[in-house]
N, C-alpha and C positions, 0 to 999 in steps of 0.2 A: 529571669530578666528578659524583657524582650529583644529579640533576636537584631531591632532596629538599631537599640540603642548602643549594641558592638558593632557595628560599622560605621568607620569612621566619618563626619560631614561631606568631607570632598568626596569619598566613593560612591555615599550616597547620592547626592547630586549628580555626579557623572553618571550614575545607572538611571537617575529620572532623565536627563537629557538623551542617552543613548534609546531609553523608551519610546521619549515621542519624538524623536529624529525616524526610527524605525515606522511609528505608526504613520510619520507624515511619509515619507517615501511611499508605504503601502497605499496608501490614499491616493494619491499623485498616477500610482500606476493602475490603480481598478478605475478610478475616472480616465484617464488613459484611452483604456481598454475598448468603456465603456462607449467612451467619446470616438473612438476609430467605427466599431462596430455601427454606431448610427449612422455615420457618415458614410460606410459600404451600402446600407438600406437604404438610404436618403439617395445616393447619388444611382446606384440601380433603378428607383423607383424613377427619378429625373429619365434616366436612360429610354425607358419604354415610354415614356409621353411624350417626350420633346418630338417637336412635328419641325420647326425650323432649324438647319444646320448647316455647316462647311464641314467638307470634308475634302483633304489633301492627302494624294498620296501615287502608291503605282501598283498596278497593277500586271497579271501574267495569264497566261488561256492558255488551255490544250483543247481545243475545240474540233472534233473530228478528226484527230492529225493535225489540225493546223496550228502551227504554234505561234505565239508574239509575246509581247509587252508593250506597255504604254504606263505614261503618268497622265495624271488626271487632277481635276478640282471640281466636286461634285456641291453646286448650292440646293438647299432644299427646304424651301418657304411654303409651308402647310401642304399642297399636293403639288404644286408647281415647283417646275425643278430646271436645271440649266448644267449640263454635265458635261465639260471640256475636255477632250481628249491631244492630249500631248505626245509628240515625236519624238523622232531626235533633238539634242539639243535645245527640247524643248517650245520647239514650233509647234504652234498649233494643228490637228490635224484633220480635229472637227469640231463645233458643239452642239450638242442636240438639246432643245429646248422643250418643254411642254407639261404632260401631266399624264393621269392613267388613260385618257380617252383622244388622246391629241398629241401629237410630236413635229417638232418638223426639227432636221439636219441640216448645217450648211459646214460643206467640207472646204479645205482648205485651196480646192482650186474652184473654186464659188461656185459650186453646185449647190442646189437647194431644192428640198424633197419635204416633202409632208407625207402622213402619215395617220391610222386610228392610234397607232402606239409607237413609242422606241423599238421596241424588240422586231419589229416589223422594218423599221428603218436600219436598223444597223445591219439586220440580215441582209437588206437589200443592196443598202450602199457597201458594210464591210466583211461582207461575209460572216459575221460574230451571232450567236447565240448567246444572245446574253438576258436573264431574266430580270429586265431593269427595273419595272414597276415593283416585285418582291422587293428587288433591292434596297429600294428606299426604308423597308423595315429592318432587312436583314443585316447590312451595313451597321444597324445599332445593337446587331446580337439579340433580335427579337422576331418571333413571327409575323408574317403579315394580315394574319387572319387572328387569334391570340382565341376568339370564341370556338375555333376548329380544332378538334382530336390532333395531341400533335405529344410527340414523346422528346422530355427535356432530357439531357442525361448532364454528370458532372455538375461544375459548381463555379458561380460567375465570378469568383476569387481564384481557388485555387487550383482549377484544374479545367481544361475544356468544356466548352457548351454544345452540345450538339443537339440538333431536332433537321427532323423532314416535314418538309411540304411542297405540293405542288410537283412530286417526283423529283425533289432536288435534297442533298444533305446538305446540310448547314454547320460547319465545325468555328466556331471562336476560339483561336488559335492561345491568344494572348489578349491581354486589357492593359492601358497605361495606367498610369497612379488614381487617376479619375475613372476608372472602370471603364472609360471607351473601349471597345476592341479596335485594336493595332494589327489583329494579324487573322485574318478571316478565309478560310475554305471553303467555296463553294459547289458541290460535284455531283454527277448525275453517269451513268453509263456511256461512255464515247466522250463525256464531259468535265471539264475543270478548270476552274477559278481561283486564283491565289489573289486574295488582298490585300496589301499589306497601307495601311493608314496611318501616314507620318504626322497628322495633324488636325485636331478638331476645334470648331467653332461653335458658339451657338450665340 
């Protein structure tokens, strides 16, 4: 006799229901899967093109001995850029304006300086090393040169990024849910950078 016809109607029905309850569940979680995994390539590949953004957050230096912090709000529209530097309480303390070939500063007690670049202006007015032109790549956990010899290590998910250039390490600390990095190291001999980014725009 066939083995279907000793089981009674209701348990058979019950086992076709619990079948495709199981097969939709499975379905439900390999599209899932599927659908997270594009969205980490999707939003990575966004990462390293996007040329315009906001970036909020604060910043820490060991720069020769000299140590600080500051917050910040850095915009950066195709090469042009405008990077606010905040104090205590959140007074302004400078911003420096311009691009890779042109900067000017104006500090908080109306001083104003021009410049070929930032990293020249900030040395001059705040003492800071700081590689600001790189920065505008590195801030997004990407090279600035991408066509240059440059060693990636880790994985922009699950674990630190790191690469050198230009005689600086580059460590991506952390990403938010959108794969920005939130928590960036930047360090060289005598040098060091702690970013931490409370906030991205584009």
């Amino acid at each position: 006799m066939n083995p279907l016809l000793k089981t009674p109607p209701g348990h058979w029905l019950q086992d076709m229901r619990a079948s495709l309850l199981l097969f939709l569940v499975m379905a439900v979680f390999l599209t899932g899967c599927m659908t997270q995994e594009a969205q980490i390539r999707s939003g990575d590949e966004q990462l390293s093109d996007v040329t315009s953004w906001t970036a909020q957050g604060k910043m820490s230096y060991d720069l020769s001995g000299k140590r600080g912090n500051f917050s910040f709000r850095w915009i950066q529209a195709n090469r042009d850029f405008e990077i606010v530097l905040f104090g205590p309480l959140g007074i302004s303390a400078a911003t420096i304006t311009g691009n890779e070939v042109s900067a000017r500063i104006e500090t908080s007690e109306g001083q104003v300086l021009t410049a070929p670049g930032p990293e020249q202006l900030l040395r001059d007015t705040l003492g800071l090393e700081m590689p600001v032109t790189a920065m505008i790549h590195w801030l997004r956990g990407v090279p600035k040169n991408n066509g240059a010899p440059h060693k990636v290590t880790g994985s922009t998910v699950t674990a630190p990024e790191t690469f050198a250039e230009a005689g600086w390490q580059v460590a991506v600390l952390r990403r938010d849910k959108s794969l920005n990095p939130s928590r960036i190291r930047i360090s060289k001999p005598g040098a060091s950078l702690l970013v931490i980014v409370k906030n991205w725009s584009y």
